[in-house]
PDB file with one MODEL, atoms N, CA, C and O in Angstrom:
MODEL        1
ATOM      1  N   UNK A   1       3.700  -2.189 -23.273  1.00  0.00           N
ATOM      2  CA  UNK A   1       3.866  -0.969 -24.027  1.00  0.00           C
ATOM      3  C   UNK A   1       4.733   0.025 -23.238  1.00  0.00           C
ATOM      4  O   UNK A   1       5.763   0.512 -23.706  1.00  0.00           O
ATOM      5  N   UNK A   2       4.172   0.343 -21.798  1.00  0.00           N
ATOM      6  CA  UNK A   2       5.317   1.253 -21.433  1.00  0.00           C
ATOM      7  C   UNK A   2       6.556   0.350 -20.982  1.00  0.00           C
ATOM      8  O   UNK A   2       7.509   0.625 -21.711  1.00  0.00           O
ATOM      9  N   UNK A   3       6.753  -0.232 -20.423  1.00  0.00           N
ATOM     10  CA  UNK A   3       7.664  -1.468 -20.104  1.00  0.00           C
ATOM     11  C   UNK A   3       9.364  -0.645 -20.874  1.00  0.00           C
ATOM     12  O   UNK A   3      10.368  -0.071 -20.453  1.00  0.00           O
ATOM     13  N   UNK A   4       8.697  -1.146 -22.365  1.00  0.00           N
ATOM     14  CA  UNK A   4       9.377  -1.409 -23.231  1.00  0.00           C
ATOM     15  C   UNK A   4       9.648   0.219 -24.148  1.00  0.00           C
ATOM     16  O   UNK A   4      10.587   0.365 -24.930  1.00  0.00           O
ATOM     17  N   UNK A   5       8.651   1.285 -23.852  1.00  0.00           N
ATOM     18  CA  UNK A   5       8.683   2.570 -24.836  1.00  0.00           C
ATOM     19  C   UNK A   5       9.822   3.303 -23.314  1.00  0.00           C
ATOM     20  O   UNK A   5      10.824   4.000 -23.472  1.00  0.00           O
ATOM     21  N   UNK A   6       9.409   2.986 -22.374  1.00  0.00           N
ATOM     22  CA  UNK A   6      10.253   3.645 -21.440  1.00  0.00           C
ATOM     23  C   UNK A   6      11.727   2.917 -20.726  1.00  0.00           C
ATOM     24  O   UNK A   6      12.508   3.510 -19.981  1.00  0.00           O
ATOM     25  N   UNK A   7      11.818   1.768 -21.097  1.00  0.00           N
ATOM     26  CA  UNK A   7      12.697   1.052 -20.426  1.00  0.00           C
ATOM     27  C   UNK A   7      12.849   0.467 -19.348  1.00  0.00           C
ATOM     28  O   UNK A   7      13.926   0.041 -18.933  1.00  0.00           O
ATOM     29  N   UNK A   8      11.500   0.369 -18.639  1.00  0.00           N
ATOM     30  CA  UNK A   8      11.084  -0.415 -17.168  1.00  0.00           C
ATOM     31  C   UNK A   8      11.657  -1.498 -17.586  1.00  0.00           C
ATOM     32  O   UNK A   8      11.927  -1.868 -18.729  1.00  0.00           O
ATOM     33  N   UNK A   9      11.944  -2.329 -15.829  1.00  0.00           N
ATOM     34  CA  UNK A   9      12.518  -3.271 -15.856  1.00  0.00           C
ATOM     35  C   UNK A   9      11.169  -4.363 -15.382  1.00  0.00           C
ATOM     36  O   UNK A   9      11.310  -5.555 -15.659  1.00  0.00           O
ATOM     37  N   UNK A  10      10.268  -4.046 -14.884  1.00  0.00           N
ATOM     38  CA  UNK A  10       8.742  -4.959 -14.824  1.00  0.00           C
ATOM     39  C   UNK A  10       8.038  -3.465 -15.047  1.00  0.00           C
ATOM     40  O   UNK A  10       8.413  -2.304 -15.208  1.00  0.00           O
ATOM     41  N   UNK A  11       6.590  -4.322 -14.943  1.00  0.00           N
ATOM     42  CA  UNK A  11       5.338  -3.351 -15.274  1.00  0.00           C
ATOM     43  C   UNK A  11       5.102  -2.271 -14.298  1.00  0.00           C
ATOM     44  O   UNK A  11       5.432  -2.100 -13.124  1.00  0.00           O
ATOM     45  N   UNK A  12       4.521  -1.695 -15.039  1.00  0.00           N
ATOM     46  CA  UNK A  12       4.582  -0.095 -13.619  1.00  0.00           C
ATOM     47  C   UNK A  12       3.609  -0.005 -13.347  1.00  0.00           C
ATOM     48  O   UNK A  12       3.546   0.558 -12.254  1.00  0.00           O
ATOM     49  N   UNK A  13       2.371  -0.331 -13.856  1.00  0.00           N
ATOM     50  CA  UNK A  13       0.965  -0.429 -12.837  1.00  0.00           C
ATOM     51  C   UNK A  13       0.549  -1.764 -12.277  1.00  0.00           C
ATOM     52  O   UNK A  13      -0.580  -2.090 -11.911  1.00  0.00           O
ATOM     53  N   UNK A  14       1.707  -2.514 -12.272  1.00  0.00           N
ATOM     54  CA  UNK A  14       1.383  -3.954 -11.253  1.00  0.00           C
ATOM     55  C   UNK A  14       0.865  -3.547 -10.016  1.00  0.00           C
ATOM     56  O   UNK A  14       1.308  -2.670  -9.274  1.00  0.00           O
ATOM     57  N   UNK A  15      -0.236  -4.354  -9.845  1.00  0.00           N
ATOM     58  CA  UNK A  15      -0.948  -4.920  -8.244  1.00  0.00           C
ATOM     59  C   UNK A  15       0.340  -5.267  -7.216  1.00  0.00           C
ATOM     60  O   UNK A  15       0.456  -4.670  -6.146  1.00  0.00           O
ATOM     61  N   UNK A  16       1.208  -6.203  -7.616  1.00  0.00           N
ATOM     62  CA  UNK A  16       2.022  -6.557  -6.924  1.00  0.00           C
ATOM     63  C   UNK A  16       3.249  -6.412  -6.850  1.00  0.00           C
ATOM     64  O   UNK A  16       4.075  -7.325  -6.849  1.00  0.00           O
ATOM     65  N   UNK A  17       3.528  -4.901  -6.762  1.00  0.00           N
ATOM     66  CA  UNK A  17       4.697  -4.202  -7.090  1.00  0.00           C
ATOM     67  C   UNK A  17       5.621  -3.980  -5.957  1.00  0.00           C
ATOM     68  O   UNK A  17       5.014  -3.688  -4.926  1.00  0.00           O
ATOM     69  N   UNK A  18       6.569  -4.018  -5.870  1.00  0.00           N
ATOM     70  CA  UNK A  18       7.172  -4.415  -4.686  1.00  0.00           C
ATOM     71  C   UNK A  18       7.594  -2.377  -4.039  1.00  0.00           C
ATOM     72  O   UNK A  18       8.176  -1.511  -4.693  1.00  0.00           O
ATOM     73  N   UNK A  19       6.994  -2.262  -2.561  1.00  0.00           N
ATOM     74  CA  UNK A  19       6.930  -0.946  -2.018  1.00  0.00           C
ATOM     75  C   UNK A  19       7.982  -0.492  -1.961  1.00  0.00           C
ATOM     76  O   UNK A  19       7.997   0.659  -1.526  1.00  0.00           O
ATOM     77  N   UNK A  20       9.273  -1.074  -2.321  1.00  0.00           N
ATOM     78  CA  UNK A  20      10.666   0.185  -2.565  1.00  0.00           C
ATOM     79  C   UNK A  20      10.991   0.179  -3.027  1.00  0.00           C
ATOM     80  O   UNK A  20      12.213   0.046  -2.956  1.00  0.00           O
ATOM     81  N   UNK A  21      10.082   0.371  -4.584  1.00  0.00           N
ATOM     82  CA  UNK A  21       9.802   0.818  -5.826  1.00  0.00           C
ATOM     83  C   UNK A  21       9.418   2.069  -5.921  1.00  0.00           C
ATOM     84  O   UNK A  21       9.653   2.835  -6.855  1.00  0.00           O
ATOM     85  N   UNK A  22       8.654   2.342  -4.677  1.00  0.00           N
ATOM     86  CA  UNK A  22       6.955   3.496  -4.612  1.00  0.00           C
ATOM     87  C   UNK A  22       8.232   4.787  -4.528  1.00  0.00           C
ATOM     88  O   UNK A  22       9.427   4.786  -4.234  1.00  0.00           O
ATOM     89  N   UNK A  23       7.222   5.847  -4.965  1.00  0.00           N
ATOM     90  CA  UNK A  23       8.235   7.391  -4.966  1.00  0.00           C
ATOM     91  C   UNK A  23       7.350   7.422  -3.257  1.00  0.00           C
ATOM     92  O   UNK A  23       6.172   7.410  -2.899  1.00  0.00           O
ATOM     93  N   UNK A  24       8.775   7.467  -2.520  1.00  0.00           N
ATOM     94  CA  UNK A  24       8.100   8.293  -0.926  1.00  0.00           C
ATOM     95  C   UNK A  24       8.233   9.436  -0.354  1.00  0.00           C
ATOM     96  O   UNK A  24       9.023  10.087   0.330  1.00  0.00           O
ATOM     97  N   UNK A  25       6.922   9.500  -0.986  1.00  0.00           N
ATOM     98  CA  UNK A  25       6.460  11.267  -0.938  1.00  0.00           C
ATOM     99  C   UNK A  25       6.424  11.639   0.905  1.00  0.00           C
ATOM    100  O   UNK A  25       6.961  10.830   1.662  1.00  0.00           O
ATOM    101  N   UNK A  26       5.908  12.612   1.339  1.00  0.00           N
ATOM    102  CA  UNK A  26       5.928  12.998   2.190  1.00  0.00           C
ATOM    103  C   UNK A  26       4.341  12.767   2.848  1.00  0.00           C
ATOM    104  O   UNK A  26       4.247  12.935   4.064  1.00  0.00           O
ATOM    105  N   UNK A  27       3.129  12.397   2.104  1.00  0.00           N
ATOM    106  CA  UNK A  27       1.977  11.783   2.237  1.00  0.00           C
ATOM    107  C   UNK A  27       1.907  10.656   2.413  1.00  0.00           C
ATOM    108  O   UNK A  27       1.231  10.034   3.232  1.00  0.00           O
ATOM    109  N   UNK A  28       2.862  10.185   1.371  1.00  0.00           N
ATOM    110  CA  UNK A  28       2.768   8.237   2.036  1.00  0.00           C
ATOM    111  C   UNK A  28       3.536   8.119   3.074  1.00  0.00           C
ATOM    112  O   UNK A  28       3.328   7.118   3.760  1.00  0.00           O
ATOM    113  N   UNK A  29       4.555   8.996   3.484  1.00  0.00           N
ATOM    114  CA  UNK A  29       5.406   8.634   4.574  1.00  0.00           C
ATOM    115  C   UNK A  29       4.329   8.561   5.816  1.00  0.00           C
ATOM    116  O   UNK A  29       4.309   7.872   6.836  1.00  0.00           O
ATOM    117  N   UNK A  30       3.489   9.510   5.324  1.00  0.00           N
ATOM    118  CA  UNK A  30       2.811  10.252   6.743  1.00  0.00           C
ATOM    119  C   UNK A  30       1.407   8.721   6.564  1.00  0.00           C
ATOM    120  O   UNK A  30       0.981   8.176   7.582  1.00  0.00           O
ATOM    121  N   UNK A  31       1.081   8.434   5.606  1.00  0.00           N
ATOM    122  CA  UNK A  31       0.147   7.304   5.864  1.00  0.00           C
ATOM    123  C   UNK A  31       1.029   6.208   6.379  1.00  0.00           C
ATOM    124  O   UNK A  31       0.476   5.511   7.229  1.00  0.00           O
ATOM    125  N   UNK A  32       2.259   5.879   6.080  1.00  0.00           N
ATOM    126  CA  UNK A  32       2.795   4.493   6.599  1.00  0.00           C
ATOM    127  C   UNK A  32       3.197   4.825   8.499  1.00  0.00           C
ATOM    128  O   UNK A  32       3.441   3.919   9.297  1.00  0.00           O
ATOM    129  N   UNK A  33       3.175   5.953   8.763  1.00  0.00           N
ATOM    130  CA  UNK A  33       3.204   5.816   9.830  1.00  0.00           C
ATOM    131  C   UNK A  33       2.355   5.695  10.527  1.00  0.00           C
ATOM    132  O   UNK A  33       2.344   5.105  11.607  1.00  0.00           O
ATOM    133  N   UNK A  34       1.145   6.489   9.761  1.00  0.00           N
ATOM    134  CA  UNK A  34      -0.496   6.134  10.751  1.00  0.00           C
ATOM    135  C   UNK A  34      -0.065   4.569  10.803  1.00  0.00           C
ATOM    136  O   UNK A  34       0.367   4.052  11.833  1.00  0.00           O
ATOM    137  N   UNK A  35      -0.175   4.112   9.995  1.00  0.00           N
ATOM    138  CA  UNK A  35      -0.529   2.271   9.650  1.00  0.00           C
ATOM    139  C   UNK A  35       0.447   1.771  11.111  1.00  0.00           C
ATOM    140  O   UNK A  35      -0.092   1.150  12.027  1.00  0.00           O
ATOM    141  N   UNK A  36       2.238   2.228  11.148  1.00  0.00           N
ATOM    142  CA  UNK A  36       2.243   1.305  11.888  1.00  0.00           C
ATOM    143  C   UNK A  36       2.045   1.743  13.206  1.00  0.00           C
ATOM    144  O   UNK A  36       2.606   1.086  14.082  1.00  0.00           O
ATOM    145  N   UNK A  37       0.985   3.259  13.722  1.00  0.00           N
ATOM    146  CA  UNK A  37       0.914   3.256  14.767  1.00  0.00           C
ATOM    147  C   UNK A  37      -0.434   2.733  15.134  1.00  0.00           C
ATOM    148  O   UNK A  37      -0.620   2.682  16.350  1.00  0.00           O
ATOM    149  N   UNK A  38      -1.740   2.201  14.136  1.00  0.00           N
ATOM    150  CA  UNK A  38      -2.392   1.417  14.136  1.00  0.00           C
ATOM    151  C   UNK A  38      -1.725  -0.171  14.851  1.00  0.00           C
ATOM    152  O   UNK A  38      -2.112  -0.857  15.797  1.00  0.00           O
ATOM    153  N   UNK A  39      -0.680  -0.302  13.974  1.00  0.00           N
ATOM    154  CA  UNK A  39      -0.233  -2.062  14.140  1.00  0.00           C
ATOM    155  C   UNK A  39       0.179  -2.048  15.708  1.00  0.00           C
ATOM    156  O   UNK A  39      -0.143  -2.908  16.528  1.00  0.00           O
ATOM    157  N   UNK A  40       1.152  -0.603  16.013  1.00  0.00           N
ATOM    158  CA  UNK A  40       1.313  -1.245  17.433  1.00  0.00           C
ATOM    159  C   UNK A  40       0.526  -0.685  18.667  1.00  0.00           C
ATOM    160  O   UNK A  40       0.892  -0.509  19.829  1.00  0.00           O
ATOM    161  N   UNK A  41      -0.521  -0.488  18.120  1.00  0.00           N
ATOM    162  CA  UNK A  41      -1.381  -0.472  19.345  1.00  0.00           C
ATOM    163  C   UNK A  41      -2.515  -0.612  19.108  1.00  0.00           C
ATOM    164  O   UNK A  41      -3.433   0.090  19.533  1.00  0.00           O
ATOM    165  N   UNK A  42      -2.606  -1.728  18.251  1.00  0.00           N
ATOM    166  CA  UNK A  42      -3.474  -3.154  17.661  1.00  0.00           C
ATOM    167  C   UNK A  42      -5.325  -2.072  17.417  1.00  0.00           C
ATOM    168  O   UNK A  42      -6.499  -2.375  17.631  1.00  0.00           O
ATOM    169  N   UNK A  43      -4.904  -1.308  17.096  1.00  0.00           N
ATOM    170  CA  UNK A  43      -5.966  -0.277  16.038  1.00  0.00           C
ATOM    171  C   UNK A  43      -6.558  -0.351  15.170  1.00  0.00           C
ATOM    172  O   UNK A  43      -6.198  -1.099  14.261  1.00  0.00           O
ATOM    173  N   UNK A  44      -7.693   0.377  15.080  1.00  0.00           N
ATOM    174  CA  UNK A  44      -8.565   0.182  13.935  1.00  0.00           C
ATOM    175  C   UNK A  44      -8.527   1.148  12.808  1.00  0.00           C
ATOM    176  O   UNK A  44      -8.525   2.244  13.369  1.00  0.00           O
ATOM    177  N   UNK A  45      -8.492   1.368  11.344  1.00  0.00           N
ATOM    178  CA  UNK A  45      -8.817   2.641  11.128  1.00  0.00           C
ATOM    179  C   UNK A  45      -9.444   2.496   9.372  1.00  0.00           C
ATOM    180  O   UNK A  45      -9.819   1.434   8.876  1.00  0.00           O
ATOM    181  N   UNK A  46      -9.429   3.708   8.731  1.00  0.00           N
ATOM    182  CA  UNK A  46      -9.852   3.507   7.980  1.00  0.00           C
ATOM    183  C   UNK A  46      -9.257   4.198   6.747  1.00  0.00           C
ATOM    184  O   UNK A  46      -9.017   5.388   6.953  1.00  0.00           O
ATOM    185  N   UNK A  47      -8.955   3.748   5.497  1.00  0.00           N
ATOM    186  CA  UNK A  47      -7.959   4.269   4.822  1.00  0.00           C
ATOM    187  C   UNK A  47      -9.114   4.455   3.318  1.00  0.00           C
ATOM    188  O   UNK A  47      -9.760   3.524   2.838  1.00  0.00           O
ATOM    189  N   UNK A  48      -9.117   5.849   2.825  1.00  0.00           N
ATOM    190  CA  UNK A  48      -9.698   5.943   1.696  1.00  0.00           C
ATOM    191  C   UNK A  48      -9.369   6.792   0.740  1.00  0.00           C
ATOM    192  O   UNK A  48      -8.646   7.643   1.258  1.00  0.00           O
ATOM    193  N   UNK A  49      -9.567   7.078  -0.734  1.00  0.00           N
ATOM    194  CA  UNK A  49      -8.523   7.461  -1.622  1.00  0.00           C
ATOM    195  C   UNK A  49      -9.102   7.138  -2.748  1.00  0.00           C
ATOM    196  O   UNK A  49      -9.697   6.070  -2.891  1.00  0.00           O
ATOM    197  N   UNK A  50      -8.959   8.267  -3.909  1.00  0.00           N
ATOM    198  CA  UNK A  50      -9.113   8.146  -5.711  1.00  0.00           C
ATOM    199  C   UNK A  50      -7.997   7.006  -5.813  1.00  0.00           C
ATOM    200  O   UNK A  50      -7.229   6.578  -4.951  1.00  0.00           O
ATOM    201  N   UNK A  51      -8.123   6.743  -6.824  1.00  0.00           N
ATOM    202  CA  UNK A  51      -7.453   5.719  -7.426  1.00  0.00           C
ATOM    203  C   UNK A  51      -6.164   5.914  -7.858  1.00  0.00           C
ATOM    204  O   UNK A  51      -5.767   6.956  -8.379  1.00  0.00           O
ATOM    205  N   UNK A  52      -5.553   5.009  -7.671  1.00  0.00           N
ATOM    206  CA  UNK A  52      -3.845   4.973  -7.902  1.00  0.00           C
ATOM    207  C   UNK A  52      -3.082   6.246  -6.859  1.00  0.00           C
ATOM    208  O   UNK A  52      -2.222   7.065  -7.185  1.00  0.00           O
ATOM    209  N   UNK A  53      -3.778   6.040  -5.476  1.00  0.00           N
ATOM    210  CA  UNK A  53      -3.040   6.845  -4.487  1.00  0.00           C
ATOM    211  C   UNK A  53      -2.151   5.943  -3.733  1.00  0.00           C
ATOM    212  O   UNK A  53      -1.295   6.339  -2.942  1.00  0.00           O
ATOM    213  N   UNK A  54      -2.350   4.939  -3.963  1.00  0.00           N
ATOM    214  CA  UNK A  54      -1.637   3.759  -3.112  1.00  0.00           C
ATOM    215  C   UNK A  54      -1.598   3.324  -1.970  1.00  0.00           C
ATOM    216  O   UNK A  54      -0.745   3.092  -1.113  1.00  0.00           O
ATOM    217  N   UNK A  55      -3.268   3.209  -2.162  1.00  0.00           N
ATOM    218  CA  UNK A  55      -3.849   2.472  -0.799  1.00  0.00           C
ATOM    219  C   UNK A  55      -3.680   1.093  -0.323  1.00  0.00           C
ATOM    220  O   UNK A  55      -3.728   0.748   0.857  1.00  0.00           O
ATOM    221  N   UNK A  56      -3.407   0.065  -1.694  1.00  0.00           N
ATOM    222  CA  UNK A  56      -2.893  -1.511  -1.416  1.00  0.00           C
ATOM    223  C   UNK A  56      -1.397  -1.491  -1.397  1.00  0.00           C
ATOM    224  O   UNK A  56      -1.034  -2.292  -0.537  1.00  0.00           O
ATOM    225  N   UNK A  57      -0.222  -0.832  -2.064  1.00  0.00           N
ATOM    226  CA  UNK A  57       0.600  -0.671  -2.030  1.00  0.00           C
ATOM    227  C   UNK A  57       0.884  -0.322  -0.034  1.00  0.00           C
ATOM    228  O   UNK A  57       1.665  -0.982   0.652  1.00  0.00           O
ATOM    229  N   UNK A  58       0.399   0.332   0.258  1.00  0.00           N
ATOM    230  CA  UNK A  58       0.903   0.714   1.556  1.00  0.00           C
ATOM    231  C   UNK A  58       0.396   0.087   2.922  1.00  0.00           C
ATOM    232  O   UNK A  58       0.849   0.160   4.064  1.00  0.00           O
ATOM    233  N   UNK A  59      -0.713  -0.558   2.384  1.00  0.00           N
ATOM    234  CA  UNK A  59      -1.448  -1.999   3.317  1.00  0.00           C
ATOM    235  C   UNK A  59      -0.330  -2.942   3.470  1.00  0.00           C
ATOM    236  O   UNK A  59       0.118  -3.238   4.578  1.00  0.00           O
ATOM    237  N   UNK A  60       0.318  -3.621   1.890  1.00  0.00           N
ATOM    238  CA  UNK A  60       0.834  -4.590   1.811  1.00  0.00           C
ATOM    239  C   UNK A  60       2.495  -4.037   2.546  1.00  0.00           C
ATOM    240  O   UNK A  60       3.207  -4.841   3.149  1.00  0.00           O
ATOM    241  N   UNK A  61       2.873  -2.624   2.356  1.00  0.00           N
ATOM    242  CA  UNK A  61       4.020  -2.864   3.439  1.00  0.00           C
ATOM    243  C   UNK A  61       3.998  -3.062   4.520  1.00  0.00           C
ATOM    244  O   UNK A  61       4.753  -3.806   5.148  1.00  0.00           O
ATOM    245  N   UNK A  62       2.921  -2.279   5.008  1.00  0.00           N
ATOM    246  CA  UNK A  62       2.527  -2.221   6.474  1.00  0.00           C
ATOM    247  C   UNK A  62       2.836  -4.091   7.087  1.00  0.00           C
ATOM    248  O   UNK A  62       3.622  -4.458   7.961  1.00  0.00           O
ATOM    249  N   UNK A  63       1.883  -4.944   6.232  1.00  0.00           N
ATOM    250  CA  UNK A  63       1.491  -5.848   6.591  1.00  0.00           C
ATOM    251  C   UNK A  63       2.991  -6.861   6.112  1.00  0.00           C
ATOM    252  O   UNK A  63       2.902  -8.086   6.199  1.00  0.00           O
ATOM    253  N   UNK A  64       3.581  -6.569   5.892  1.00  0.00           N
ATOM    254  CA  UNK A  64       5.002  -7.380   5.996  1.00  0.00           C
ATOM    255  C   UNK A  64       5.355  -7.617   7.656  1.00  0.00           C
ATOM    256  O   UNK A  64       5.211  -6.964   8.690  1.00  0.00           O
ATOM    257  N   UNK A  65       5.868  -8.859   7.299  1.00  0.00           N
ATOM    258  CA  UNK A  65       6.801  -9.274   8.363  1.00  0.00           C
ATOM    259  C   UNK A  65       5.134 -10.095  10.046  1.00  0.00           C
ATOM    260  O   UNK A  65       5.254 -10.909  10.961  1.00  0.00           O
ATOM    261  N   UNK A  66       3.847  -9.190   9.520  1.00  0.00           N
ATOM    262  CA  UNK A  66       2.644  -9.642  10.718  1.00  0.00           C
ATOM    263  C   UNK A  66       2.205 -11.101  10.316  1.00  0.00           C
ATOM    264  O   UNK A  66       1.972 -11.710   9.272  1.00  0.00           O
ATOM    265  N   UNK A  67       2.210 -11.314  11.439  1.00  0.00           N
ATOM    266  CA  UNK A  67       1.380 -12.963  11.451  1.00  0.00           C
ATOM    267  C   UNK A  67       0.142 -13.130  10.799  1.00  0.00           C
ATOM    268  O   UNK A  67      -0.627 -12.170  10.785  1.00  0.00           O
ATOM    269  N   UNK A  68      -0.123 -14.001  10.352  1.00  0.00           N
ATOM    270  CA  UNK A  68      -1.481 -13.848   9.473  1.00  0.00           C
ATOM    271  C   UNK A  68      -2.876 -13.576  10.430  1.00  0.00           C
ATOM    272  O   UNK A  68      -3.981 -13.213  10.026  1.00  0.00           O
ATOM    273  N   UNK A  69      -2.464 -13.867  11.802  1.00  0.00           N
ATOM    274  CA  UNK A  69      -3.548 -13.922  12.507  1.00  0.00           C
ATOM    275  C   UNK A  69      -3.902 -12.693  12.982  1.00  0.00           C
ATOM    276  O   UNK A  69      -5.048 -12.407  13.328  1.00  0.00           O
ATOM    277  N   UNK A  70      -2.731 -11.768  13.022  1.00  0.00           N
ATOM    278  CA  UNK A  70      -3.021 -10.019  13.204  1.00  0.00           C
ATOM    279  C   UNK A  70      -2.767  -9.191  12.098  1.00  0.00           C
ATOM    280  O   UNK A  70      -2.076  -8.206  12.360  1.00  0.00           O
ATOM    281  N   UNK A  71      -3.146  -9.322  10.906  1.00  0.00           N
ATOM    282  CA  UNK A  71      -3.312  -8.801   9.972  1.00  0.00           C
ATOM    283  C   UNK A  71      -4.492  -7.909  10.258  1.00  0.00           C
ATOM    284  O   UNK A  71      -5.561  -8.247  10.766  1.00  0.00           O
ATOM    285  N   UNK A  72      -4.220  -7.033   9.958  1.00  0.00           N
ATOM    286  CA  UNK A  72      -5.638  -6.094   9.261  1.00  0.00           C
ATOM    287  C   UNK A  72      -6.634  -6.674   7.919  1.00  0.00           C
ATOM    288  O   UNK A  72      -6.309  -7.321   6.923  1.00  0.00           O
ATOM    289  N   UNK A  73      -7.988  -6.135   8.371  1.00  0.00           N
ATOM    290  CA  UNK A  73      -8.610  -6.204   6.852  1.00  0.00           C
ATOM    291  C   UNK A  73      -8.824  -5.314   6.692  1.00  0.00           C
ATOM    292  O   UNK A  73      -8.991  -4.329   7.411  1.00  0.00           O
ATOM    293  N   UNK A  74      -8.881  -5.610   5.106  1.00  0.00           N
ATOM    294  CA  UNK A  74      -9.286  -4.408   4.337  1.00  0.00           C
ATOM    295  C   UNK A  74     -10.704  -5.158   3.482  1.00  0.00           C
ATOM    296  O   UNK A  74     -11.178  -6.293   3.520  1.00  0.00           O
ATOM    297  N   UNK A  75     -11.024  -4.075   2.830  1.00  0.00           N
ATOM    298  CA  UNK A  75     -12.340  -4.613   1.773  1.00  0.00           C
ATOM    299  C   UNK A  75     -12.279  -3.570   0.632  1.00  0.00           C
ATOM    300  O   UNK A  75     -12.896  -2.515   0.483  1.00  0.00           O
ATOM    301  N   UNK A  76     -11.321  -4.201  -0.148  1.00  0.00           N
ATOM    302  CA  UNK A  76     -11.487  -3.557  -1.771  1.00  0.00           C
ATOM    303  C   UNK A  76     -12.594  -3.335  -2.341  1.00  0.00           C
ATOM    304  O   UNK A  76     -12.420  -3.147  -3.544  1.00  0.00           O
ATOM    305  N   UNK A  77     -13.924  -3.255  -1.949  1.00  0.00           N
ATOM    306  CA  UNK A  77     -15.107  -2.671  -2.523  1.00  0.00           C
ATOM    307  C   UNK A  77     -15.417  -1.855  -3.195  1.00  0.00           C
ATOM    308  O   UNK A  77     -16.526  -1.508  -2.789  1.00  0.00           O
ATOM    309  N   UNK A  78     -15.101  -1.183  -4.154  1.00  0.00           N
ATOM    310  CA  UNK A  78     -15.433   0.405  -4.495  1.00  0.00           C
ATOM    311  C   UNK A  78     -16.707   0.414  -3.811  1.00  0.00           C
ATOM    312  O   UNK A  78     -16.893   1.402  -3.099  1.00  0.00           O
ATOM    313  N   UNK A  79     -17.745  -0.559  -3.862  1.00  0.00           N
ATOM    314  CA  UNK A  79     -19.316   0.209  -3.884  1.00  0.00           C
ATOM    315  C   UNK A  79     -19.275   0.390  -2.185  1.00  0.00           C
ATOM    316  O   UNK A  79     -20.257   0.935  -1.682  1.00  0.00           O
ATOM    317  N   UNK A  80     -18.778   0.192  -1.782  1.00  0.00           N
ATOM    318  CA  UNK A  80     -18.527   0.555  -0.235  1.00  0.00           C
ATOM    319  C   UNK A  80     -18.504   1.672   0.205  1.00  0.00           C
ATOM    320  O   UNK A  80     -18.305   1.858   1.406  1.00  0.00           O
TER     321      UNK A  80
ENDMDL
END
């Protein structure tokens, strides 16, 4: 429906939307840098957020290019 009423070229609330797509605001800039100063100095932290703030969106850039074996987890739980 919006796809097609707006002229997208894929879906706009895809899960698996590719991150330089995302509008980069000056909040996500500032979360993607926590993330990769987590990654390089192999950190822990904790990322939380209402919905559609783009908390998997900015996991999954982060986590480009890392070995599967130093990946971060996450736990999509809401009841968490």
């Amino acid at each position: 429906m919006y796809k097609s009423f707006f002229g997208f070229q894929q879906q706009p609330f895809d899960k698996g939307i590719d991150s330089s797509m995302l509008f980069q605001s000056d909040s996500y800039k500032e979360v993607l840098a926590r993330l990769d100063y987590l990654k390089s100095t192999r950190g822990f932290g904790l990322i939380t957020g209402d919905p559609g703030v783009s908390k998997t969106p900015s996991l999954s850039y982060t986590t480009n290019g890392v070995a599967h074996r130093r990946l971060p987890r996450w736990d999509l739980n809401p009841k968490v």
